[in-house]
Backbone as CSV, one residue per row, in Angstrom:
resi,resn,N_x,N_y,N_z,CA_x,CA_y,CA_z,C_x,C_y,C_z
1,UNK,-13.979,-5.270,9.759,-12.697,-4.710,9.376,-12.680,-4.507,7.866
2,UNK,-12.063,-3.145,7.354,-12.234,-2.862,6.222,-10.828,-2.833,5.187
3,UNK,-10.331,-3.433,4.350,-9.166,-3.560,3.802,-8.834,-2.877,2.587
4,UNK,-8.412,-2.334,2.759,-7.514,-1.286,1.268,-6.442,-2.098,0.663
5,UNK,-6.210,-2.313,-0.406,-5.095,-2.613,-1.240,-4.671,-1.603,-2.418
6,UNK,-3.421,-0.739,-2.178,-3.076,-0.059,-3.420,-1.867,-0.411,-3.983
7,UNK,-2.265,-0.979,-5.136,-1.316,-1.502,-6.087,-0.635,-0.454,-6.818
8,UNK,0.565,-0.178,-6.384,1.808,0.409,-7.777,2.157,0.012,-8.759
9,UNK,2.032,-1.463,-9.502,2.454,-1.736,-10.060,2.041,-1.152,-11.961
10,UNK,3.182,-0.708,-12.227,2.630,-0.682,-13.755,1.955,-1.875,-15.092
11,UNK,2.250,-3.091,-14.467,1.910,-4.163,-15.496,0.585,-4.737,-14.585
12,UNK,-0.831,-4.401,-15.550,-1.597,-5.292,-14.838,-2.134,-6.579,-14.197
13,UNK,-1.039,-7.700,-15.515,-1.089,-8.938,-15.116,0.215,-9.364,-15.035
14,UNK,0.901,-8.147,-14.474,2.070,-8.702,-13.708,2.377,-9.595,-12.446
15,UNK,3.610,-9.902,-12.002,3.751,-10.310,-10.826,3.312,-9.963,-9.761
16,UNK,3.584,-8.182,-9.660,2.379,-7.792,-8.423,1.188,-8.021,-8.296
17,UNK,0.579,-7.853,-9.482,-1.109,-8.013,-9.873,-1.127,-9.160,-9.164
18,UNK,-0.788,-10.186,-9.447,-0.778,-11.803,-9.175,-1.362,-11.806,-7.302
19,UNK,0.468,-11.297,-7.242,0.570,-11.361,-5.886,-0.918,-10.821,-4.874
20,UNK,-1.391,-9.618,-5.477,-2.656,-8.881,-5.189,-3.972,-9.923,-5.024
21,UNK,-3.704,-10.908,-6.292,-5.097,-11.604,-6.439,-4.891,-12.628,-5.283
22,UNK,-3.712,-13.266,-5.077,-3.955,-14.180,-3.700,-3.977,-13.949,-3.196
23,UNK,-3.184,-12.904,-2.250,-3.734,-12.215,-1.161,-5.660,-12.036,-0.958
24,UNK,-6.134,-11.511,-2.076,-7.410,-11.145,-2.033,-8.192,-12.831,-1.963
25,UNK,-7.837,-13.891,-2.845,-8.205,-14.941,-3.073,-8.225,-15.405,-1.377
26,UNK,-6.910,-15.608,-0.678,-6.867,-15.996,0.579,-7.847,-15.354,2.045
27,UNK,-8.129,-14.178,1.377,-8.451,-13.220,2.478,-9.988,-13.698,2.302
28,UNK,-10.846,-13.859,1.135,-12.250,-13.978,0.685,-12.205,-15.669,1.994
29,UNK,-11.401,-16.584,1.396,-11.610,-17.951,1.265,-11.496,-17.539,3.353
30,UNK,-11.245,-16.922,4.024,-11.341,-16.475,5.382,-12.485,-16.073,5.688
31,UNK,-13.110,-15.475,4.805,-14.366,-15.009,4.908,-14.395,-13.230,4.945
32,UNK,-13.279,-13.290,4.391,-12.891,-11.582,4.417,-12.978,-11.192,3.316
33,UNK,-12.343,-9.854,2.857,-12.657,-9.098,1.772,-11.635,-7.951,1.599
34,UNK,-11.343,-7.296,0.580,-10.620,-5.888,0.030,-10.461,-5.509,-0.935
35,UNK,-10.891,-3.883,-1.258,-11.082,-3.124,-2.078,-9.731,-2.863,-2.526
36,UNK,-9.495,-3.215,-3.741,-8.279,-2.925,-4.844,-8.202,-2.061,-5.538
37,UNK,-7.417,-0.809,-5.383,-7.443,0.402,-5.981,-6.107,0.264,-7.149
38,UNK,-5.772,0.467,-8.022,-4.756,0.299,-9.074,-4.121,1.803,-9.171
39,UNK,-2.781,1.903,-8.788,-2.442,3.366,-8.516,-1.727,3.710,-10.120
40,UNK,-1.062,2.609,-10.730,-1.094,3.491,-12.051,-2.172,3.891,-13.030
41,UNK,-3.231,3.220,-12.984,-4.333,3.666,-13.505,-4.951,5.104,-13.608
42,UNK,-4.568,5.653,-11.828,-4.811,7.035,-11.793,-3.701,7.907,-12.324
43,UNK,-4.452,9.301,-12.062,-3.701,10.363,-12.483,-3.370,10.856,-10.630
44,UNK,-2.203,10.271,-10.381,-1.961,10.678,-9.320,-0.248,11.090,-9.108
45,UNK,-0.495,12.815,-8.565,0.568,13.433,-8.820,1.101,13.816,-7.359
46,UNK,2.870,14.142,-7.589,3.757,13.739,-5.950,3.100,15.158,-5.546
47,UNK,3.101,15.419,-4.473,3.468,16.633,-3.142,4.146,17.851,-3.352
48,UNK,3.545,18.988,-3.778,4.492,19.922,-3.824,4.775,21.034,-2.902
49,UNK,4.305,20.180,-1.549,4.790,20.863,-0.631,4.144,22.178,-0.376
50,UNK,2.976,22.298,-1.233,2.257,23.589,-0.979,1.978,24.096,0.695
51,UNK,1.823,23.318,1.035,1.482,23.638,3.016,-0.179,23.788,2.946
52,UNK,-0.952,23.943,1.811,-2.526,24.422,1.958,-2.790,23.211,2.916
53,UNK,-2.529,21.757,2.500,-3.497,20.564,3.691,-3.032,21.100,5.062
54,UNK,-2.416,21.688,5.324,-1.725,21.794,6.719,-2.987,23.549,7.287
55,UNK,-3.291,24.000,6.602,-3.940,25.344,7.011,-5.259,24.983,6.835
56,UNK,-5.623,23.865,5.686,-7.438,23.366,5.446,-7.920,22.910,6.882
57,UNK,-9.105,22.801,7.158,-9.954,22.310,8.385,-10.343,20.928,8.103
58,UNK,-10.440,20.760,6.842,-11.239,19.824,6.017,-10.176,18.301,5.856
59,UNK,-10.475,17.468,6.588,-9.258,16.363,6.317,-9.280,15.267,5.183
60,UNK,-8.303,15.630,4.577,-7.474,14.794,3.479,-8.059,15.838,2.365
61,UNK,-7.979,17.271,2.382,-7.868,17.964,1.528,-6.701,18.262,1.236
62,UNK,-6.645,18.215,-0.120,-5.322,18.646,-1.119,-5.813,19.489,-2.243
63,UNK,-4.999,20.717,-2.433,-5.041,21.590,-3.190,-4.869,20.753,-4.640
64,UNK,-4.439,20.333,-5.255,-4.130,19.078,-6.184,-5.116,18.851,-6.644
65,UNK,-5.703,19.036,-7.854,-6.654,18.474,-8.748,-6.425,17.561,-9.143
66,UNK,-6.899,16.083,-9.038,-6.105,14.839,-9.541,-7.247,13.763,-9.258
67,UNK,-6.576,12.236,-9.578,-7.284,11.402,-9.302,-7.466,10.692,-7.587
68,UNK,-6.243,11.286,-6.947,-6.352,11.515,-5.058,-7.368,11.557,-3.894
69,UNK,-7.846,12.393,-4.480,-9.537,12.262,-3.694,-9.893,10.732,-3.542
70,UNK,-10.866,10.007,-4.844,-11.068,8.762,-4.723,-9.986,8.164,-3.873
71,UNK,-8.544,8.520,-3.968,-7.723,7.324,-3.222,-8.025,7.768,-1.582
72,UNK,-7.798,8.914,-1.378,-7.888,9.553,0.177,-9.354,8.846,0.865
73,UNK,-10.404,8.988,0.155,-11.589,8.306,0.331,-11.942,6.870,1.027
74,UNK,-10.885,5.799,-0.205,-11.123,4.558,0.182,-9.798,4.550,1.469
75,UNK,-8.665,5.131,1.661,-7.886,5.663,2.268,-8.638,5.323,3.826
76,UNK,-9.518,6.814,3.782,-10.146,6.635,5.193,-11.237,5.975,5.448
77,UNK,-11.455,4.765,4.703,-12.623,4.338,5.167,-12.254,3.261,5.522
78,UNK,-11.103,2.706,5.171,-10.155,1.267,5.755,-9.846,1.356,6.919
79,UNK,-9.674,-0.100,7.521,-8.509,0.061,8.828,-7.379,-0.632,8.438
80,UNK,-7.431,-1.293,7.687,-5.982,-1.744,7.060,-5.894,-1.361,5.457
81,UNK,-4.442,-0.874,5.788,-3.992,-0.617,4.424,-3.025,-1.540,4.003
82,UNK,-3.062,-1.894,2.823,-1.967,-3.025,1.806,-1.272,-2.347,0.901
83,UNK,-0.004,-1.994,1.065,0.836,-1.306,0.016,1.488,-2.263,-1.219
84,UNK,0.921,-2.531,-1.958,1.539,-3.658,-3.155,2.422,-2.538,-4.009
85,UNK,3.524,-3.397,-4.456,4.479,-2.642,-5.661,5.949,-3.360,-6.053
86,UNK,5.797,-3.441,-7.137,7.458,-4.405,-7.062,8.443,-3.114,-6.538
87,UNK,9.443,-3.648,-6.663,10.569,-3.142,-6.142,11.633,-2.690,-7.804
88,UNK,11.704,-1.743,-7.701,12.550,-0.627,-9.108,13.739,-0.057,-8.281
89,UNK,14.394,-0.969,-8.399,15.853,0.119,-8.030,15.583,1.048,-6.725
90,UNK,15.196,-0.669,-5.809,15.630,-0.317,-4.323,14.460,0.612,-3.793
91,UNK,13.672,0.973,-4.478,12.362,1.455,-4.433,10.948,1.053,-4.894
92,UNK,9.623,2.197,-3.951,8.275,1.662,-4.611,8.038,2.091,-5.903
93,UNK,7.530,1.881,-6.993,7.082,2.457,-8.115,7.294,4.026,-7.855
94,UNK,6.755,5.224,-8.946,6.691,6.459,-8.663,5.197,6.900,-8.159
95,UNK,4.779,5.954,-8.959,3.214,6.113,-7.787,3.136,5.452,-6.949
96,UNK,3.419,4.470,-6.485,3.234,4.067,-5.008,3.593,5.542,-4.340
97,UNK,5.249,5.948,-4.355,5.462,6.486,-3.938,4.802,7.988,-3.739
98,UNK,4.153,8.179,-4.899,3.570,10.034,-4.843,1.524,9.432,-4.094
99,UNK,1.492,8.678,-4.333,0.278,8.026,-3.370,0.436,8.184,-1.630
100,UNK,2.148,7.361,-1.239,1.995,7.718,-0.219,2.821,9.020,0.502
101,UNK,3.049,9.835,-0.237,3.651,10.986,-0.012,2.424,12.114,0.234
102,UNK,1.508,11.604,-1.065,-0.128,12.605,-0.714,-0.703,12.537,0.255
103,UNK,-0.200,11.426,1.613,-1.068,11.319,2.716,-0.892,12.111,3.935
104,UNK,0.378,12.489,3.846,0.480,13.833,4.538,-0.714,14.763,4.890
105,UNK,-1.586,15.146,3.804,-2.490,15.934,4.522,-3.390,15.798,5.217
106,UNK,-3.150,14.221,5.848,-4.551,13.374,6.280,-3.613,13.707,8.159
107,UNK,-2.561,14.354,7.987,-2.029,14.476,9.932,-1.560,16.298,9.606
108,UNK,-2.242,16.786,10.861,-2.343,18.158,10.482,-2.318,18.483,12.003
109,UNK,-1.206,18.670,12.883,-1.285,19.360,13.893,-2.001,18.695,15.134
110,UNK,-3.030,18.794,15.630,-3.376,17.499,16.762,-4.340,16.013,15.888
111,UNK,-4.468,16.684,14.489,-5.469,15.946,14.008,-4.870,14.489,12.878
112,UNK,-5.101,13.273,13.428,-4.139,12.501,12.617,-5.432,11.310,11.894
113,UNK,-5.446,11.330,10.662,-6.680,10.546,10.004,-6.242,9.416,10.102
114,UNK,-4.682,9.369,10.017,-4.103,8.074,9.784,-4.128,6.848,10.990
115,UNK,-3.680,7.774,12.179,-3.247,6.799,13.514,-4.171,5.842,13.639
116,UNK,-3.722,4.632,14.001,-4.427,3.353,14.465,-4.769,2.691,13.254
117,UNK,-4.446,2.819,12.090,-4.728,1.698,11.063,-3.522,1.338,10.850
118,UNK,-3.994,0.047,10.138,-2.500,-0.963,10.101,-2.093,-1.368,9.038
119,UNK,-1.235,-1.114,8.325,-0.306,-1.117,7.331,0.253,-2.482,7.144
120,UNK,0.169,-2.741,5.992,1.129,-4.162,5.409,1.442,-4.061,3.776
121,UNK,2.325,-4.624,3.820,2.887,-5.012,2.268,2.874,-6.289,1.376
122,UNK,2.996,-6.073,0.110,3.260,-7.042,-0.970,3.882,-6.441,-1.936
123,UNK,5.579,-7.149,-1.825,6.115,-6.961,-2.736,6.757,-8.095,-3.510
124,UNK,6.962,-7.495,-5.022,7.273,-8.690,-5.686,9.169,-8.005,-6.572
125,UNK,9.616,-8.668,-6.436,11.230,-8.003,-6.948,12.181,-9.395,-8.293
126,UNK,12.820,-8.979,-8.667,13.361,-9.450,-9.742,14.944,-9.171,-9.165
127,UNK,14.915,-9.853,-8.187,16.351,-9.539,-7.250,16.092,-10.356,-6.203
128,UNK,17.362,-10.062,-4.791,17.700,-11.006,-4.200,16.681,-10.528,-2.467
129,UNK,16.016,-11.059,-1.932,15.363,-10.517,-1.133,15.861,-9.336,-0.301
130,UNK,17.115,-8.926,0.061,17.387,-7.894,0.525,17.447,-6.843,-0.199
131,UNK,16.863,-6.334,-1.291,16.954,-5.677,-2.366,15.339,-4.662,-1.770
132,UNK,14.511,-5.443,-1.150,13.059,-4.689,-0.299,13.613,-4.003,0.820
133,UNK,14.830,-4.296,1.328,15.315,-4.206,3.084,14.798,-2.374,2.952
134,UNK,15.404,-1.366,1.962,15.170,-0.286,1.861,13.930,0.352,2.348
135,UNK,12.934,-0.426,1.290,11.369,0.079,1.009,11.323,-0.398,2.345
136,UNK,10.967,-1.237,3.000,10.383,-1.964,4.100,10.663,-1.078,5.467
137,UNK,12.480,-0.823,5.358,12.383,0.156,6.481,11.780,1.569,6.322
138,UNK,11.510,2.008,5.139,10.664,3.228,5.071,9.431,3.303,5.709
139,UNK,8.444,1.765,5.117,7.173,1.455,5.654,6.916,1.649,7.220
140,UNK,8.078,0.958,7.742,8.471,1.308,9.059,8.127,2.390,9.799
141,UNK,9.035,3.469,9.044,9.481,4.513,9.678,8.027,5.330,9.364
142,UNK,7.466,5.379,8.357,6.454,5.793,7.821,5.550,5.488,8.699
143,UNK,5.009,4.487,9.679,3.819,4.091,10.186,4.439,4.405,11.966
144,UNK,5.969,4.483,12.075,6.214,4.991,13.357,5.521,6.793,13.086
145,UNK,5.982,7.231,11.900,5.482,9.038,12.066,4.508,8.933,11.996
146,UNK,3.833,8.293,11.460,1.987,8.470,11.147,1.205,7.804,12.076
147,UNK,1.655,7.120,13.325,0.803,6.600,14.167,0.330,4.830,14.169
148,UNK,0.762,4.402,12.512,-0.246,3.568,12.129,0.512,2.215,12.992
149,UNK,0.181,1.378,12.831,0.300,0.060,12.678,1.157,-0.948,12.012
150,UNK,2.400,-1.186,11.757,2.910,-1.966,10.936,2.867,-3.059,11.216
151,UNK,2.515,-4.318,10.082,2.146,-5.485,10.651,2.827,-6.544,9.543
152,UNK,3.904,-5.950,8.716,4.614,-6.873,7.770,4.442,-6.905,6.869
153,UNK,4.774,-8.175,5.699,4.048,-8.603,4.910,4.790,-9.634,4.351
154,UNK,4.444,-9.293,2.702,4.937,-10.597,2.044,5.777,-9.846,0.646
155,UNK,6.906,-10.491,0.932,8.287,-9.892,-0.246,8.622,-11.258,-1.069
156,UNK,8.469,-11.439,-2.368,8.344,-12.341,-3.309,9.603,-12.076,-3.958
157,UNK,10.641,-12.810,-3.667,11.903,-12.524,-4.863,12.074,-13.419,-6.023
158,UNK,12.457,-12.621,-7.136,12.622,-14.249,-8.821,11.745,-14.707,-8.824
159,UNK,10.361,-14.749,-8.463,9.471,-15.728,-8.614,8.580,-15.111,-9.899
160,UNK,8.280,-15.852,-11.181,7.172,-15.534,-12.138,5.771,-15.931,-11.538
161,UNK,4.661,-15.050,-12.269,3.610,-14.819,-12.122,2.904,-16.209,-11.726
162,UNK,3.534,-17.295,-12.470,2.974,-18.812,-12.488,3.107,-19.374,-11.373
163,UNK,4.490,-19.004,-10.885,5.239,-19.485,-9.110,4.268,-18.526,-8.489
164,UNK,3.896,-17.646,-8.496,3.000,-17.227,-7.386,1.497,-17.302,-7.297
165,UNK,0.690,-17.753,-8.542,-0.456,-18.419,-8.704,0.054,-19.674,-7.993
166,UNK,0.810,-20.474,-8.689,1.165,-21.736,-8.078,1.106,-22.304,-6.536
167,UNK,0.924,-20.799,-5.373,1.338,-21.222,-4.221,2.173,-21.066,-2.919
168,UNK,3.568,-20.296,-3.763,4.730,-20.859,-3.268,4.987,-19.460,-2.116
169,UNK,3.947,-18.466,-1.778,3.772,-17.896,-0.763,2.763,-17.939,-0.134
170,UNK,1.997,-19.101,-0.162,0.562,-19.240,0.308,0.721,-19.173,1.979
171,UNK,1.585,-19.819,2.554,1.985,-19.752,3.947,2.051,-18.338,4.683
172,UNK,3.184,-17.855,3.405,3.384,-16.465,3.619,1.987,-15.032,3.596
173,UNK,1.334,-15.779,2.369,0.054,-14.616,3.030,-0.851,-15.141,3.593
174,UNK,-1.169,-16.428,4.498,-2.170,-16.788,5.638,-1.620,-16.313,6.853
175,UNK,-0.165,-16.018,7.161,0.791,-15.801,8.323,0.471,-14.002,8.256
176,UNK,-0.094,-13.181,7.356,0.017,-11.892,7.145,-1.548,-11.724,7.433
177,UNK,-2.652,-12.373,6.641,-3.829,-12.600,7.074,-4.076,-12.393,8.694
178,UNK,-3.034,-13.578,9.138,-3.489,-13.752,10.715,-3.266,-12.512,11.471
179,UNK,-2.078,-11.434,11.190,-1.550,-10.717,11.421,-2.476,-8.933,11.696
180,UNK,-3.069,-9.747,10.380,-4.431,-8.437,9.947,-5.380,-8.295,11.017
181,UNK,-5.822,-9.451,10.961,-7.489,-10.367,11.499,-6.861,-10.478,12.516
């Protein structure tokens, strides 16, 4: 089983970052593994609705010159995907969001790149846990249209970078682990 993690977060040794490394820390110490892609790092731009992925033959082509490709790549070579990103005003980052808006061209008519992989989250918020309820039902709804898999995750509220090295969702991502695996 092959694991994707794409991080939104803009601060690298932020709270998400954190959150990213135990997850990954927990998943190794299983005997598992996942490739960590950093979505602000790229140059990755939203959807403009051109319609070309929808007429290409070629799947997870996008007219879009950008840093996308590499993501579409590790994209389809996973069976689970990990959506990391704090939470901004009831939302994912702007790249989380234009990341998973670019995946559209990966379901094209009978042809779906996406269906049957399984989706999970890590989010980290500076608010009260229902403050994710938004994002989460998107993830939802997002993996009901796309076929995939939703399998949960882990939503971190008020907690600093130290509280989450420290532990204090360790339960919470072995219970998401199991979920994966």
């Amino acid at each position: 089983m092959t694991i994707a993690v794409f991080n939104g977060s803009p601060r690298k040794n932020g709270n998400t970052s954190q959150l990213v490394d135990e997850f990954v820390r927990a998943l190794s110490s299983e005997g598992g593994g996942a490739e960590v892609m950093t979505l602000f790092d790229k140059d990755i731009k939203g959807c403009m609705n051109c319609g070309v992925c929808q007429k290409k033959a070629v799947p997870g082509h996008c007219t879009i010159k950008d840093d996308m490709s590499a993501a579409f790549d590790l994209f389809l070579s996973s069976d689970t995907i990990v959506l990391a990103s704090p939470i901004y005003m009831w939302q994912f980052t702007p790249c989380t969001l234009a990341f998973m808006n670019r995946l559209h061209c990966l379901v094209r008519g009978d042809s779906n790149e996406m269906a049957g992989k399984k989706l999970a989250f890590l989010i980290t918020m500076g608010d009260e846990l229902e403050v994710s309820e938004y994002s989460v039902g998107g993830l939802k709804d997002f993996c009901e249209y796309f076929g995939m898999e939703y399998v949960g995750g882990v939503a971190v509220p008020y907690a600093t970078k130290e509280e989450i090295a420290s532990g204090i969702c360790a339960e919470d991502i072995s219970d998401l682990i199991e979920q994966i695996v």
